[in-house]
C-alpha positions in Angstrom: 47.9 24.2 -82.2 44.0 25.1 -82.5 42.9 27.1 -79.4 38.9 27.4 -78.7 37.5 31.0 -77.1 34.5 30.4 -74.8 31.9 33.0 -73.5 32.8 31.6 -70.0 35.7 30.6 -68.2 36.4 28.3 -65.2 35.3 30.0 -61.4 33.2 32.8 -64.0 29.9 33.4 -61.7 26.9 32.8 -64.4 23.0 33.0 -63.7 21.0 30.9 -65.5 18.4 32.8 -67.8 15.2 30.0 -66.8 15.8 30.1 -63.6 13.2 32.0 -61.8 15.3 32.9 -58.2 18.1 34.0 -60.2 21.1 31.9 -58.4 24.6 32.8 -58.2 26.3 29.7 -60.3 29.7 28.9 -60.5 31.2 27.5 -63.8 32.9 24.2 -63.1 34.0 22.3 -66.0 33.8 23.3 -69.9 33.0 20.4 -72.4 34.0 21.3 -76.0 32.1 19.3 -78.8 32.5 18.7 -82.2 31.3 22.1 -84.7 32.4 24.5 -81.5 30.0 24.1 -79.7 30.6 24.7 -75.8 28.5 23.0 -72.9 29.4 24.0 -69.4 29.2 22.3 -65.8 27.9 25.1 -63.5 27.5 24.8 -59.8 25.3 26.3 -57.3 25.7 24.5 -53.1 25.2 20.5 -54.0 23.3 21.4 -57.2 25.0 20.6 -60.7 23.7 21.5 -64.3 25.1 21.3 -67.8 24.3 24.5 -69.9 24.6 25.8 -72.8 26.4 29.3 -73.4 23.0 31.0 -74.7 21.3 29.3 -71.6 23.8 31.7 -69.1 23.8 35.3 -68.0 26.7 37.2 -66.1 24.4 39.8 -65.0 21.0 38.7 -62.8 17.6 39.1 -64.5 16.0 41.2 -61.4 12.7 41.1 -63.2 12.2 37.3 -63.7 13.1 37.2 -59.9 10.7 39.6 -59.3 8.1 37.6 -61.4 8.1 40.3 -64.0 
């Protein structure tokens, strides 16, 4: 049996490192690829977005939300 580690696991709250109000997202589905790599399905109210693991952030970035 071959198991995977991801950074992230299902219901894991993640803040995207772009994103400039610094949302609470909530991971939703984890896609496994060929050559390990990972793409996630977080979601934030109605919104939906596929990221990768270096695209997320368990802690905020208070200064992009401040516009630092």
């Amino acid at each position: 049996m071959h198991t995977h580690f991801t950074e992230y696991t299902f219901g894991d709250i993640v803040f995207l490192r772009t994103d400039v109000n610094q949302e609470q997202w909530i991971v939703t589905d984890i896609f496994l690829h060929p050559n390990n790599v990972c793409v996630y399905t977080i979601a934030c109210g109605n919104s939906k977005h596929d990221a990768y693991d270096f695209e997320l952030s368990r802690d905020q970035n208070t200064d992009k939300k401040l516009g630092l």
